[in-house]
Backbone as CSV, one residue per row, in Angstrom:
resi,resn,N_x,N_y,N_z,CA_x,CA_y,CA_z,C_x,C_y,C_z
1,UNK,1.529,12.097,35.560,0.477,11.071,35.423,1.003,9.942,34.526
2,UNK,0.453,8.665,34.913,1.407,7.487,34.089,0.440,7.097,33.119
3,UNK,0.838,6.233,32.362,-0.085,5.486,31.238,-1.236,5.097,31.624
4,UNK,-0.696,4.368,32.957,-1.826,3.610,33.722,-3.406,4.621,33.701
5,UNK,-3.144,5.491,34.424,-3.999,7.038,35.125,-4.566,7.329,33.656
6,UNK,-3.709,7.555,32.758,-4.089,8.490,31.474,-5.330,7.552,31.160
7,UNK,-5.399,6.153,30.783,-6.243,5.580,30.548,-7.574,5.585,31.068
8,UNK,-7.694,5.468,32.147,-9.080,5.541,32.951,-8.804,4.397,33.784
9,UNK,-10.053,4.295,34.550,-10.688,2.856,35.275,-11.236,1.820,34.321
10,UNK,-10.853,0.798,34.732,-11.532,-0.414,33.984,-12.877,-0.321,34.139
11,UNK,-14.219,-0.860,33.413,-15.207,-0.654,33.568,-16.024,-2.187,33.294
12,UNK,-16.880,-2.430,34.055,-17.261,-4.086,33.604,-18.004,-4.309,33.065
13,UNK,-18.037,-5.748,32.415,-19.184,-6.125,30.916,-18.865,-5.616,29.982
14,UNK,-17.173,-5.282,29.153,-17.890,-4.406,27.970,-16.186,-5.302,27.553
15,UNK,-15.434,-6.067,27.903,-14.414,-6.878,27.116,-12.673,-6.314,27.869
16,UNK,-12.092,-7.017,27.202,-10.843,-6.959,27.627,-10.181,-6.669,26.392
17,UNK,-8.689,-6.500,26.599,-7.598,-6.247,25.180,-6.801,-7.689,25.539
18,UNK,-6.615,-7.886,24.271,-5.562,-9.135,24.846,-4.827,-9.093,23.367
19,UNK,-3.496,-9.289,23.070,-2.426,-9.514,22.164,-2.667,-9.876,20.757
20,UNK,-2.763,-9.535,19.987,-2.713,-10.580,18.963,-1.741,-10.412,17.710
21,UNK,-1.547,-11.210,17.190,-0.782,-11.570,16.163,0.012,-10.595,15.501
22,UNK,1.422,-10.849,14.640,1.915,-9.590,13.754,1.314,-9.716,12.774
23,UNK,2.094,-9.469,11.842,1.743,-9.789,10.171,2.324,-11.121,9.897
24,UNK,3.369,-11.580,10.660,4.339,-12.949,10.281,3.173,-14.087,10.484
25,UNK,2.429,-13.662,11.542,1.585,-14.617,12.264,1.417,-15.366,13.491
26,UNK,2.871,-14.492,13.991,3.529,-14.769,15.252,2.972,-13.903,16.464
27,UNK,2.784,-14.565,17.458,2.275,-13.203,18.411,3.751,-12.714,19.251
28,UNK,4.076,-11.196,19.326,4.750,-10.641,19.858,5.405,-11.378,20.911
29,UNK,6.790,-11.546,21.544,7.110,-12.630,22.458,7.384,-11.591,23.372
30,UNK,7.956,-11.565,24.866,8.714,-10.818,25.669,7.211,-10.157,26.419
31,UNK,7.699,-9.309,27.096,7.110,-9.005,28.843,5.579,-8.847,28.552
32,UNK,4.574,-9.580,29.341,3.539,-9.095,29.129,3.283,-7.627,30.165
33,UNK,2.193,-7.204,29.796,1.880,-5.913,30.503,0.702,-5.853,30.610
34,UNK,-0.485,-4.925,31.710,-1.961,-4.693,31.729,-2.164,-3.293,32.305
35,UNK,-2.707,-3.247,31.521,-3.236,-1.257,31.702,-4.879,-1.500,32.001
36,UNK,-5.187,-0.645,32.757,-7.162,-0.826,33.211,-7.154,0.527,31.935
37,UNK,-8.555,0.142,31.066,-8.569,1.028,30.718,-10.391,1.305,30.572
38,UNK,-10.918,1.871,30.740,-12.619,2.690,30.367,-13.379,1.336,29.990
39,UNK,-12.593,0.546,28.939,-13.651,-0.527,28.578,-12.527,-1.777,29.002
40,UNK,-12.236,-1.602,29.677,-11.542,-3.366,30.400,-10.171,-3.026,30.601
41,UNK,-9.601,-4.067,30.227,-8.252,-3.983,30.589,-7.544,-4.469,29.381
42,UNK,-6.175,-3.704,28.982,-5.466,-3.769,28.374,-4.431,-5.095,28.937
43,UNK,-4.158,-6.260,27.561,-3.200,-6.734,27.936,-2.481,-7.200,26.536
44,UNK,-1.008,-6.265,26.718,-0.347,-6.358,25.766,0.881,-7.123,25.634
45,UNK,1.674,-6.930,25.201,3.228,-6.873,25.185,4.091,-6.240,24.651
46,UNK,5.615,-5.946,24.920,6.351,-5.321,24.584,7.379,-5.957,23.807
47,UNK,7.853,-5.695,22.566,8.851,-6.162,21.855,9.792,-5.048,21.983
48,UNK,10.878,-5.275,21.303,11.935,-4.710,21.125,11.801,-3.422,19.827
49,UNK,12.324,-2.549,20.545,11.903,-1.038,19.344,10.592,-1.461,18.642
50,UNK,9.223,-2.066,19.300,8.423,-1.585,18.870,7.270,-1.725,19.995
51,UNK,6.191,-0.813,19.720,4.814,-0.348,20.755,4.115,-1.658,20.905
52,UNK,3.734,-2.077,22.078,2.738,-3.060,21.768,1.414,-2.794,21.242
53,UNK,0.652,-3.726,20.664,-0.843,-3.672,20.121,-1.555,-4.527,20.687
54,UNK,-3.317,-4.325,20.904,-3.725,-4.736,21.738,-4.828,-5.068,20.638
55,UNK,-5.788,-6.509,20.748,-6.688,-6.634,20.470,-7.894,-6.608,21.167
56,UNK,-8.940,-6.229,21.142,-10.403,-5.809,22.255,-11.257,-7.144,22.071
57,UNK,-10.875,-8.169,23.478,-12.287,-9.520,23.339,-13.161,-9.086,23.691
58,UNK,-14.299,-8.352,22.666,-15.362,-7.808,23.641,-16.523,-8.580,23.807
59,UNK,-17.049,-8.086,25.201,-18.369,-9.013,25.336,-19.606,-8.749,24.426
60,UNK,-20.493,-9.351,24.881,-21.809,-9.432,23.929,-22.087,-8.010,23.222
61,UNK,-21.559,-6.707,24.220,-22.096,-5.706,24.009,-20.812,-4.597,23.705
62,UNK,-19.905,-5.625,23.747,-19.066,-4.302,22.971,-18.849,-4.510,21.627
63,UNK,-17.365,-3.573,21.256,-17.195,-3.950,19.640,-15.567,-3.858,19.701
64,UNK,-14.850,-4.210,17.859,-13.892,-4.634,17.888,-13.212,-3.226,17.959
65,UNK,-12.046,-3.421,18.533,-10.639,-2.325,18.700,-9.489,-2.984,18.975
66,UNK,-8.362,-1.911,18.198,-7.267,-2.645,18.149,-6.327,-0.721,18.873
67,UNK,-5.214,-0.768,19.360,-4.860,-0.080,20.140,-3.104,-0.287,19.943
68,UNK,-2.408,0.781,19.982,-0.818,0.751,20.574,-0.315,1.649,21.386
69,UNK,0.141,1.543,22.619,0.518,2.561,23.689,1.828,2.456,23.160
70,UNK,1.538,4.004,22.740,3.588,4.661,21.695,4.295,5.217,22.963
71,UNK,5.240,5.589,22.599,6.261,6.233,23.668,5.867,7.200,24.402
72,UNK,4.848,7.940,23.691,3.672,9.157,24.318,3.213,8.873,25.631
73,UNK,2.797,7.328,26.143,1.904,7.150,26.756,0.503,7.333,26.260
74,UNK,0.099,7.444,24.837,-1.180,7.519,24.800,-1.737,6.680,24.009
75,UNK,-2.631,5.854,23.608,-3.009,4.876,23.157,-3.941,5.493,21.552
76,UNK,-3.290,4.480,21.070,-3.397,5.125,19.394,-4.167,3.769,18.776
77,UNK,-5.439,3.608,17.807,-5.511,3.003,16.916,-4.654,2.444,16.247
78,UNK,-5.133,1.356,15.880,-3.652,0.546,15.014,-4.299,-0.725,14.595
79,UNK,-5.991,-0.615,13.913,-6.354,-1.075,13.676,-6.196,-1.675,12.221
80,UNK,-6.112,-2.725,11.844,-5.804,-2.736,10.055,-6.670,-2.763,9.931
81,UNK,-6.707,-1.870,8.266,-7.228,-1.165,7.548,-7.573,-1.626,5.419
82,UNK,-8.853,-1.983,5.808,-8.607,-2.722,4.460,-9.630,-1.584,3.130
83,UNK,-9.030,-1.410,2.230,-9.432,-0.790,0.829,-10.388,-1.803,-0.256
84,UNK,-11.765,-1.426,-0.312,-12.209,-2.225,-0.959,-12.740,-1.049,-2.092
85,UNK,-12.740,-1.581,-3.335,-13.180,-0.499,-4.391,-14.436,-0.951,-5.063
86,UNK,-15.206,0.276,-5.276,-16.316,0.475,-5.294,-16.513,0.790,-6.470
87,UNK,-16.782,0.449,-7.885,-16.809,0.955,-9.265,-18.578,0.801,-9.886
88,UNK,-18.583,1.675,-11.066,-19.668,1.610,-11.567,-19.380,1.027,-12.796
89,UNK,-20.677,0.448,-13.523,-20.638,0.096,-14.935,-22.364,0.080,-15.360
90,UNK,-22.460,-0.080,-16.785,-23.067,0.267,-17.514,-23.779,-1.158,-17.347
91,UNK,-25.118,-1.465,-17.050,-25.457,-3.092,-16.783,-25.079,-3.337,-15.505
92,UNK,-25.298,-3.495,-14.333,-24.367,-4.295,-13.253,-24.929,-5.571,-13.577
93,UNK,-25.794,-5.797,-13.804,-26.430,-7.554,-13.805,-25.658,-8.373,-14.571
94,UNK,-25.342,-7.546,-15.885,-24.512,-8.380,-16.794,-22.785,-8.421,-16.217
95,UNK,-22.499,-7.598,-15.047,-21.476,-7.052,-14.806,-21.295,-8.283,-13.585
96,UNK,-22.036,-8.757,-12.787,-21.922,-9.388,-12.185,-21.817,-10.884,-12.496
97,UNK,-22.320,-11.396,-13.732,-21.987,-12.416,-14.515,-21.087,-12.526,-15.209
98,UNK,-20.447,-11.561,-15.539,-18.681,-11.812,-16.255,-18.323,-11.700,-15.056
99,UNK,-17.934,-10.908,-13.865,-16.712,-11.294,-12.909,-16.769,-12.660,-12.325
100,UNK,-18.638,-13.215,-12.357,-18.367,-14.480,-12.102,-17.713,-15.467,-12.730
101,UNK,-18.341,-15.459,-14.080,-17.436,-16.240,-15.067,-15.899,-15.938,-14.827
102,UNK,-15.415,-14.552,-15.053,-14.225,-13.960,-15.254,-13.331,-14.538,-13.994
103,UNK,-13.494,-13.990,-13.069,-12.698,-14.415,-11.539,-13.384,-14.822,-10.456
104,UNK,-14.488,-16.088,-11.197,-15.077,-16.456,-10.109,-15.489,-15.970,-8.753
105,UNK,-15.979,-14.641,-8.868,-16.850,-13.878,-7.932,-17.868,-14.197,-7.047
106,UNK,-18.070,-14.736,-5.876,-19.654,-14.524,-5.368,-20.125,-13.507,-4.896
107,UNK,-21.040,-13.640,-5.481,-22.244,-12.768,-4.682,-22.463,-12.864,-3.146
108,UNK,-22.495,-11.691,-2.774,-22.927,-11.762,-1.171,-24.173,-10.904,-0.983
109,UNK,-24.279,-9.931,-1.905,-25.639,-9.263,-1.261,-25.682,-8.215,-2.609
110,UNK,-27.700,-7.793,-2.498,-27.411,-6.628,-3.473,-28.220,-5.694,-2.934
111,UNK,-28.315,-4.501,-3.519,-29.763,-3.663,-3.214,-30.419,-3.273,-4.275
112,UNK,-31.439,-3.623,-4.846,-32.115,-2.594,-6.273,-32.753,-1.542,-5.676
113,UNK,-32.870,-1.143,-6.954,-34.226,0.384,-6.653,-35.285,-0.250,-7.390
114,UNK,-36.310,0.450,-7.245,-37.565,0.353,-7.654,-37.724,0.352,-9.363
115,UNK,-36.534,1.112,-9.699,-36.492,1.466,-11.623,-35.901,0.032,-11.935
116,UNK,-35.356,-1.136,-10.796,-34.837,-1.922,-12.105,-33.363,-1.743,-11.931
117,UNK,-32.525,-0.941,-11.275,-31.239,-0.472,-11.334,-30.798,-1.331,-10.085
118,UNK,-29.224,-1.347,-9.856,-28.549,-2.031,-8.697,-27.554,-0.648,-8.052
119,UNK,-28.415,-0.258,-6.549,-27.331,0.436,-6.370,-26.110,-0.326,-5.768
120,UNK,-26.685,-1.445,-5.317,-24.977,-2.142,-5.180,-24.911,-3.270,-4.840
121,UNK,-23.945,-4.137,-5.752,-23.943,-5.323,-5.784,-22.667,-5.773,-4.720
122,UNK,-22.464,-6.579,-3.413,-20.861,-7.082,-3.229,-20.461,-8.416,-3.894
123,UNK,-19.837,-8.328,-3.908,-19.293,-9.191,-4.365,-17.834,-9.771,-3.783
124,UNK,-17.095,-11.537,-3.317,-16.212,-12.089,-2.759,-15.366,-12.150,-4.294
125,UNK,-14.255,-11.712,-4.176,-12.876,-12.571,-5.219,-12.147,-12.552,-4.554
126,UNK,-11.678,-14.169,-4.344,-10.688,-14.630,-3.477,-11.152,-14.077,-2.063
127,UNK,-9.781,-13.401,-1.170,-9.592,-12.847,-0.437,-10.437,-11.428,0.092
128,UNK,-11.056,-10.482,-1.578,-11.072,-9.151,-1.650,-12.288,-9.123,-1.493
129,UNK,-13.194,-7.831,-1.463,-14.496,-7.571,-1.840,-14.415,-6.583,-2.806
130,UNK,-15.531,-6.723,-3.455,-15.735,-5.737,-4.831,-17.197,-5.475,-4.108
131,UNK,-17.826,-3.276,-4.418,-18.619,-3.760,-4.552,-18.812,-2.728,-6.010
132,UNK,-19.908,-3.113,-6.874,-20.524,-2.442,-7.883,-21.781,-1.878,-8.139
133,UNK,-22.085,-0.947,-9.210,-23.296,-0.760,-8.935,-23.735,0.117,-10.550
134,UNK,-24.852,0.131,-11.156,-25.363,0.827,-11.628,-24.984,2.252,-12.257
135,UNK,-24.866,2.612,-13.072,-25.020,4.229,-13.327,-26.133,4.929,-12.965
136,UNK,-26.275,6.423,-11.873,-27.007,6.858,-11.597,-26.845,8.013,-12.107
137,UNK,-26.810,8.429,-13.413,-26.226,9.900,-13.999,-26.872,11.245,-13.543
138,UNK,-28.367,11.104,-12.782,-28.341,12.069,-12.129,-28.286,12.565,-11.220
139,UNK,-27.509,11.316,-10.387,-26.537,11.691,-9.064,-24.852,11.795,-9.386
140,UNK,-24.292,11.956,-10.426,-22.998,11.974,-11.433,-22.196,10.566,-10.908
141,UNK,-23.186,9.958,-10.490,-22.554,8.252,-10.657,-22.739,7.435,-12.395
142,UNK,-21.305,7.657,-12.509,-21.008,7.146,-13.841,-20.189,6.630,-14.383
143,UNK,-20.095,5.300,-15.308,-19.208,4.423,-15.947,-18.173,4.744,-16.532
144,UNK,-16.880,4.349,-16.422,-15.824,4.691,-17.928,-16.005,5.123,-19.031
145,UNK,-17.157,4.179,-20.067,-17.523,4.848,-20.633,-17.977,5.926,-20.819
146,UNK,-18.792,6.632,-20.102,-19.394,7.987,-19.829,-18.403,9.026,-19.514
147,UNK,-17.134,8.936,-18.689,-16.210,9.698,-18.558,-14.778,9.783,-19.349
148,UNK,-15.078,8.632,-20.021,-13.890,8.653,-21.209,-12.599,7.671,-20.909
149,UNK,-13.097,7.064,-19.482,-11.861,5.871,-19.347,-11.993,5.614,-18.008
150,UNK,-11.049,5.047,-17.622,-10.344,4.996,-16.098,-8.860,4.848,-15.912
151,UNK,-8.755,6.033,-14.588,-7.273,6.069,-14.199,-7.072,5.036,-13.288
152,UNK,-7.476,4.277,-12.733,-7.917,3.243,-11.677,-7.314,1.889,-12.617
153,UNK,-6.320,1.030,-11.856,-6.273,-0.050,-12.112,-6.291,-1.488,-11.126
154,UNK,-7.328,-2.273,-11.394,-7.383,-3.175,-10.261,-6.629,-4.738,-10.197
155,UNK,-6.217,-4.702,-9.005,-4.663,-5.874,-9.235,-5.364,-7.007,-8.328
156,UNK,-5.591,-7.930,-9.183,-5.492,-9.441,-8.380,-4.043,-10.236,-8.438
157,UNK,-3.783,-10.493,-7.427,-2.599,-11.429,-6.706,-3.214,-12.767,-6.532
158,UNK,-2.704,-13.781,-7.584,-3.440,-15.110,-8.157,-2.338,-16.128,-7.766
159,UNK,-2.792,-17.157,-7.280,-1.262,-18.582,-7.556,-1.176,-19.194,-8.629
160,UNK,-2.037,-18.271,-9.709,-2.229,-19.249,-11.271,-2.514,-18.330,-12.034
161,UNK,-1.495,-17.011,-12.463,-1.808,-16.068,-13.399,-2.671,-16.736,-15.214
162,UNK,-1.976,-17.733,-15.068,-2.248,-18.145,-16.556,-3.755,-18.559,-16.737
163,UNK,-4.079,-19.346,-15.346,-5.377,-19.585,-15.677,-6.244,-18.812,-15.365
164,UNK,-6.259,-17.521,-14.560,-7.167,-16.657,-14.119,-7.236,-15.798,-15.719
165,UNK,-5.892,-15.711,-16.108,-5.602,-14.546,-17.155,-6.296,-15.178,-18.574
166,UNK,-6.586,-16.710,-19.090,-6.945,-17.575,-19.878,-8.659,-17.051,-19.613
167,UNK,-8.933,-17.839,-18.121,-10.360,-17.804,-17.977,-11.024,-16.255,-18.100
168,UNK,-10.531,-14.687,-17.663,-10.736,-13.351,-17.808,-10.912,-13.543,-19.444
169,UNK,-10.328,-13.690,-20.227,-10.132,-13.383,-21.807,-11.236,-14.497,-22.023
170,UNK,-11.804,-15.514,-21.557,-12.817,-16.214,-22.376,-14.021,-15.837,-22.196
171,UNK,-14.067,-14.932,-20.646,-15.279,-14.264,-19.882,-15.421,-12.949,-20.868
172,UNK,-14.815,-12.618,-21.874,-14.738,-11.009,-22.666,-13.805,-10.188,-22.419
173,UNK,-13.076,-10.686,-21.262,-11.750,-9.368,-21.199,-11.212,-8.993,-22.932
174,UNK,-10.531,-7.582,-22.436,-9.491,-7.662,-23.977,-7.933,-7.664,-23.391
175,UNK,-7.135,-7.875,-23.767,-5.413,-8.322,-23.414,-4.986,-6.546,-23.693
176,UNK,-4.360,-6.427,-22.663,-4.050,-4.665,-22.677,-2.392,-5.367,-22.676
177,UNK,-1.857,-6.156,-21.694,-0.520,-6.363,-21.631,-0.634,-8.243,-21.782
178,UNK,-0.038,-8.598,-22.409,0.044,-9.968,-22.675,0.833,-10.695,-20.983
179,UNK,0.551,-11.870,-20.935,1.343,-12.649,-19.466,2.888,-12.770,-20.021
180,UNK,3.691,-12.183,-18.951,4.984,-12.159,-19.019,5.979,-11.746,-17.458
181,UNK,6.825,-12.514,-17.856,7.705,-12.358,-16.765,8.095,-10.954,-16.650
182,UNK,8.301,-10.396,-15.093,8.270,-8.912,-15.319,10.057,-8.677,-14.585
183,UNK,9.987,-7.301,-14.527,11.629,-7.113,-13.870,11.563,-7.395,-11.855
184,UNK,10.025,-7.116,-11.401,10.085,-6.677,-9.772,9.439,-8.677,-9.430
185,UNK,9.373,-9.475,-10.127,9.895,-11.420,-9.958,7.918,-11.652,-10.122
186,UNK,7.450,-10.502,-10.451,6.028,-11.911,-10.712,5.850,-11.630,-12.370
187,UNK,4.836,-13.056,-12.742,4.429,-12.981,-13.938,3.044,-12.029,-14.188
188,UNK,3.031,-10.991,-15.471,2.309,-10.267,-15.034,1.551,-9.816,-16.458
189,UNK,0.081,-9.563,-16.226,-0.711,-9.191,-17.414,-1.955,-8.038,-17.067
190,UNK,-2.047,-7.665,-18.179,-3.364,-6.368,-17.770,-4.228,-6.854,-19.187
191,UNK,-5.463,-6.728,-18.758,-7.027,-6.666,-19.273,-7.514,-5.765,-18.894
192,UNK,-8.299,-5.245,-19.651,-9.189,-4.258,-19.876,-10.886,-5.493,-19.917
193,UNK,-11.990,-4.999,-19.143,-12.958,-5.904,-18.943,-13.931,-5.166,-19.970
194,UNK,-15.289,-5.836,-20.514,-16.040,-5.395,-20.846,-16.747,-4.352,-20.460
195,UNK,-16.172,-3.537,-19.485,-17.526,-2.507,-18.539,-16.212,-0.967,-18.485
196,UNK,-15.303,-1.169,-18.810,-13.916,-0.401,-18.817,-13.210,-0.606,-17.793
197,UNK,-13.216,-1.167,-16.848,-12.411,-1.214,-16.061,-11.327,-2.178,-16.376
198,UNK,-10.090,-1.564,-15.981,-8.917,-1.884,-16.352,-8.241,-3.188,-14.874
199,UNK,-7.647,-4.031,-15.078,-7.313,-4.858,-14.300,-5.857,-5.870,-14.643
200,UNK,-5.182,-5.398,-13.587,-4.192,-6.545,-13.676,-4.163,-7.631,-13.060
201,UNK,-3.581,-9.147,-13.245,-3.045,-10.263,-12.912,-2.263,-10.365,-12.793
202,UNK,-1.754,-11.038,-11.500,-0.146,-11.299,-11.060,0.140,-12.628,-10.418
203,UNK,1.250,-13.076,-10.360,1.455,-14.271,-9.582,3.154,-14.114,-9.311
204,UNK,3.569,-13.996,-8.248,4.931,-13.990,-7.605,5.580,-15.064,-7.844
205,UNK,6.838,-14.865,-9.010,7.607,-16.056,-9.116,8.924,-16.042,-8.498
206,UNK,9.074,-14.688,-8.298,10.428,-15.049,-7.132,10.850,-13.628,-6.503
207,UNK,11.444,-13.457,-5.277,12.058,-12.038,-5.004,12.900,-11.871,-5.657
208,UNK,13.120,-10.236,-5.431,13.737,-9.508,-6.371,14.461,-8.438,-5.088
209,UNK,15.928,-8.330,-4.994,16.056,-6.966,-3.685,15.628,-5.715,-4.710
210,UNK,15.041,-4.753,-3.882,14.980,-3.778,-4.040,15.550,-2.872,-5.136
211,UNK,16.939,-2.761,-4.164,17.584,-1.986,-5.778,17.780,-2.364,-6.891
212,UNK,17.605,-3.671,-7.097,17.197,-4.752,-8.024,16.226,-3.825,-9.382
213,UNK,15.104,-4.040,-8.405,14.147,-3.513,-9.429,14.201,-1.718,-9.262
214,UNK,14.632,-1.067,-8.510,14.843,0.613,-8.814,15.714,0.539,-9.937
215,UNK,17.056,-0.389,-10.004,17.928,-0.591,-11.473,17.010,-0.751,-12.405
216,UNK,15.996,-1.778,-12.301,15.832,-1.910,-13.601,14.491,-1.208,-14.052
217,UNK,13.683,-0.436,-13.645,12.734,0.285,-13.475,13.431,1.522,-14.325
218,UNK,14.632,1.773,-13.422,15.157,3.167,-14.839,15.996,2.912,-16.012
219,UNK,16.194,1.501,-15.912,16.929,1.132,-17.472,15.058,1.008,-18.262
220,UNK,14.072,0.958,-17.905,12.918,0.480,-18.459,12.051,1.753,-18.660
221,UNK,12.496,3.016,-18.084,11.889,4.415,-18.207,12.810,5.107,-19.064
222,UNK,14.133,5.123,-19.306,15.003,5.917,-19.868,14.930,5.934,-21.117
């Protein structure tokens, strides 16, 4: 049975796959290809030593999927995948007014409860989403403080370490690592925020190869 078969019949009204982009920003060049598959039709391409990926234009009534037919013949997810972190603190209201001040945060949405509490605030920085929320200690949702710290450190990637790292420290941060040029080429600082959460600032000032920084990583551990 071929790729084609494994897939199914195309089925209508529900979207097509069509190509999209790498990470460079480039879309894949070389042979196109079309597979029928359950919800439309696959149309990919093939590069060189690697699977094509498929993006899903779906109609009114479908939804998004992303797809790669591997050497298997079988079509695999290969959807990117984004990590957004979810922290608590002591106050969110006041918590949501320092990240604004701090790293210019918006607000996108919240939910309260009825007591007055936020079970969750989102919040936009830059690129990322944050969302936050309340201590609920008798659901064991609870702050740094309450547990004695955090192992968690959160990294913004800035084009202006100095002024994000200036404006954080006037919003209440405290300076855990001062701004400094590091060994792996960005300039780099850690704060600790008013709520415990720990956070670094970075800004890329130049590459570094690899063994570059494994050298100097163990002249800096030894």
């Amino acid at each position: 049975m071929n790729a084609a078969s494994r897939l199914g019949r195309p089925a209508r009204g529900r979207g097509a796959l069509e190509p999209f982009a790498d990470r460079s920003g480039a879309e894949s060049p070389l042979s196109p290809i079309a597979l029928p598959t359950s919800r439309g039709r696959l149309r990919g391409v093939r590069s060189a030593g690697r699977a094509p990926c498929y993006r899903f234009r779906p109609s009114s009534r479908a939804t998004t999927a992303r797809t790669s037919l591997r050497g298997d013949g079988r079509v695999h997810y290969c959807r990117p995948m984004a990590i957004t972190p979810h922290i608590v603190v002591r106050d969110a209201e006041r918590a949501v007014a320092f990240y604004r001040e701090a790293f210019a945060a918006e607000e996108l949405s919240r939910i309260p409860t009825p007591d007055a509490r936020l079970m969750s605030v989102q919040l936009r920085i830059g690129d990322g989403l944050l969302h936050l929320a309340d201590e609920f200690p008798e659901l064991g949702v609870l702050a740094p403080p309450s547990i004695g710290g955090t192992p968690v450190v959160l990294a913004l990637d800035v084009p202006d370490a100095e002024a994000v790292f200036t404006r954080a420290v006037a919003a209440g941060a405290t300076v855990r690592q001062p701004l400094q040029e590091v060994f792996w080429g960005d300039l780099h600082g850690q704060l600790d925020d008013p709520f415990g959460h720990r956070w670094n600032v970075s800004q890329h000032l130049r590459d570094v190869p690899h063994d570059e920084i494994v050298a100097a990583a163990a002249r800096a551990f030894s």
